[in-house]
N, C-alpha and C positions, 0 to 999 in steps of 0.2 A: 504494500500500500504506500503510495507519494506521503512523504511526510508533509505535518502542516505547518503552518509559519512558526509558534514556537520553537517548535525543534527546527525548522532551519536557522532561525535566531541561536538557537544552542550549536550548531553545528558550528556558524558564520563565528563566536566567541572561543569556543575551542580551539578550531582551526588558526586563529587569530592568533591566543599566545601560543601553541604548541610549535608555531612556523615562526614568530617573531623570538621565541626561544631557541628553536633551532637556526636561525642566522647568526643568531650574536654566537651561540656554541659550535659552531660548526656541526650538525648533525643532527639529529633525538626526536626529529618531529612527530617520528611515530609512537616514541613511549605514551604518548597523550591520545593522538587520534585514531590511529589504528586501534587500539584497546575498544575507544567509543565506541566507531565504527560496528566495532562486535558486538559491545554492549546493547545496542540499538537492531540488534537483532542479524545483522549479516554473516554469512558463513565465513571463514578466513581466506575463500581465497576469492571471493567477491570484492570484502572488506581490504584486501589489498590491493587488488586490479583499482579500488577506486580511491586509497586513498594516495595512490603511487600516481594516477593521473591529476589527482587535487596537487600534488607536490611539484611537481610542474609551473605551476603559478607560485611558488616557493621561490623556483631560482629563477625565474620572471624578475620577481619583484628584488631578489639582490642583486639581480645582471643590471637593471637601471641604475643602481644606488652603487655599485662596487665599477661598473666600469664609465662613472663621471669621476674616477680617482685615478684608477690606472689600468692600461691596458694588459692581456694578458700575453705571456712567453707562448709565442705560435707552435714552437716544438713540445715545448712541456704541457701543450694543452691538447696536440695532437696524439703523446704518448699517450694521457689518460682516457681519448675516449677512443683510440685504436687497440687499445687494451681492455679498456671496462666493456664497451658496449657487445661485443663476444663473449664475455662472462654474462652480462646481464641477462643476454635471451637464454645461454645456457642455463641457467639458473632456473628462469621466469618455467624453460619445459622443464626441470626437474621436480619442482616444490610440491606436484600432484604427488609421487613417489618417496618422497621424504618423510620419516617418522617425528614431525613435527615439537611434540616436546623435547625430546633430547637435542634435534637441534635449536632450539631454544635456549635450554640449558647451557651445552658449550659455548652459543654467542652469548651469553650472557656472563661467562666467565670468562670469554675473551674482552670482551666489553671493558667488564672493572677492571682487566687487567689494562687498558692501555692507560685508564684512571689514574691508576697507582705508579705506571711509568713514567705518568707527565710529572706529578707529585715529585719522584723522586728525582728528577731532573729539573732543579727550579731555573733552570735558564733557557733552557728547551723552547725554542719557537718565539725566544724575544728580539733575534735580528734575524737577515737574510748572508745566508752564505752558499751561495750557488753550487751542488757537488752534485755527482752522478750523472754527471747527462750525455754520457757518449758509453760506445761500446758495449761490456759486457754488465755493465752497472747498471743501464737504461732498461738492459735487456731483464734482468732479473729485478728492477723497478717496473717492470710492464707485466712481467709474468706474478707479481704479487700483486697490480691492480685489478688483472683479472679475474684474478682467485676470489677479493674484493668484489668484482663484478657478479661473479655466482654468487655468495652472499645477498648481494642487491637484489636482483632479481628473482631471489625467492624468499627471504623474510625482507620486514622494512626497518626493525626495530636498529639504530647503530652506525648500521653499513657508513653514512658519511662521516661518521666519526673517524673511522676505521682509515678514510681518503686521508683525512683533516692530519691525522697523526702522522701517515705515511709518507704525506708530501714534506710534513718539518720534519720525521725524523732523516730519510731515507734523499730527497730533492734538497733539503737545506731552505727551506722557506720559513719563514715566521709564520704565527699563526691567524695574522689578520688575510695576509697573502693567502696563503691556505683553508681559507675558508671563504674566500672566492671563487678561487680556482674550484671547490666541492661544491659551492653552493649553482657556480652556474654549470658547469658540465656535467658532476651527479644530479643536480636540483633539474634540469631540465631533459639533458640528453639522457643519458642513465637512466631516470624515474621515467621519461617519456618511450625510451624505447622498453621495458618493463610494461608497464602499461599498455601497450599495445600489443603486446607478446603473448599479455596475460588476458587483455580485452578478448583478443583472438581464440583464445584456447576457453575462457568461463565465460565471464558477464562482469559490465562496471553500473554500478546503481548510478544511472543518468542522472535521474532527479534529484540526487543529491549532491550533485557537483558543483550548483551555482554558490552555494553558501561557504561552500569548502574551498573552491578555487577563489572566490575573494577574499574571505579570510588567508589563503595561503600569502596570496600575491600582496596587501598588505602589509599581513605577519612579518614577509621574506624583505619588504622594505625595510621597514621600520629595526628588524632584527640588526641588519648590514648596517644600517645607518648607526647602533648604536654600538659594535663593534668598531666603523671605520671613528667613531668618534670617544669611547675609550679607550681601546690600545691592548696588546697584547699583553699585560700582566694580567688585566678582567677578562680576556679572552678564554687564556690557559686555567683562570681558575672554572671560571664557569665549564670548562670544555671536562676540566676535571671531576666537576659537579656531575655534570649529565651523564658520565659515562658511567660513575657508582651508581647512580640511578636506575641508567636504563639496564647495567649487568642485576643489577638486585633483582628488579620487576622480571626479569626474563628468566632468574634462578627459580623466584620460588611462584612464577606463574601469574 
């Protein structure tokens, strides 16, 4: 049944901070909305078909806000979607076959774990230092975004967090940098080929995508605006925050 205006009012408020949370953190917008999504009655792999196509107006809304700052590295932005988006539809056909809680589970103690690495690295992702980018280094940064890429395309809980950490640990970016580069090539490309993989193979609840896609594309502003305008120390902690978060909720369900 179409839901009715309060619940798209509740949809449009979710979507709102769960995406405006996930820009400032680089990541987590599903620990909020996908849950709903189920909550409100969808199966899970509905409930992701639609809210991977809402996330889409996610990195909408940071590609406006993050490239009237600065443009993005043409090579470094073609390794990650020459890498991810071949993981993502992998992914998107495997998730029917997948024994769903246990992979939960692991991502979810892989999760905290990138948590507890940024922690214990307090300087991690506070400047840029350009490393990795030729040879056999790019090559094994491409084949870890792919793996990245399966992730994406069959749960939603994380995975850009997973980009966010990989590009400062592994590319040497900071983390306002890095949560750019995630927010518009996972937020759009990534979540958009996903979504269509996944449209193709189940069903995305149409009618509830106007509420969710403007809440995202908002959210996704508002989120970048206020990372490009705090700084990488509130970045890292927040990026810290959501990743114990989203690994707790996904350990114990």
């Amino acid at each position: 049944m179409p839901v009715n205006a309060p619940e798209q009012a509740i949809l449009f408020l979710l979507s709102l901070v769960a995406n405006a949370f996930s820009a400032f953190s680089g990541g987590g917008a599903g620990l909020i909305q996908l849950p709903v999504l189920i909550f409100l009655g969808l199966p899970f792999a509905i409930a992701l078909a639609t809210h991977k196509a809402a996330t889409v107006a996610l990195g909408i809304g940071a590609t406006i806000r993050h490239l009237s700052e600065e443009a993005l590295e043409r090579s470094l932005a073609l390794t990650i979607l020459g890498w991810g988006l071949p993981g993502v539809v992998l992914g998107a056909g495997l998730i029917l076959g997948v024994p769903e809680r246990g992979a939960e589970v692991a991502l979810g103690l892989l999760t905290a774990g990138l948590g507890a690495y940024s922690w214990l690295h307090p300087d991690l992702g506070q400047t840029v230092t350009p490393v990795h980018r030729s040879g056999r280094d790019r090559l094994l940064g491409g084949l870890v975004l792919f793996g990245i890429g399966i992730l994406n395309g069959s749960l939603a809980s994380g995975t850009g967090l997973f980009v966010t950490l990989w590009l400062v640990r592994w590319f040497g970016l900071d983390y306002r940098r890095a949560i750019a580069y995630t927010l518009i090539l996972v937020g759009v490309f990534w979540n958009g080929t996903g979504a269509v993989t996944l449209g193709m193979l189940g069903n995305i609840r149409w009618d509830w995508l106007p509420a969710l896609l403007l809440g995202s594309l908002l959210g996704g502003y508002l989120g970048a605006h206020l990372a490009i305008r705090w700084g990488n120390r509130w970045i890292k902690r927040a990026f810290e925050v959501v990743t114990l978060l989203i690994g707790i909720k996904l350990v114990i369900g």
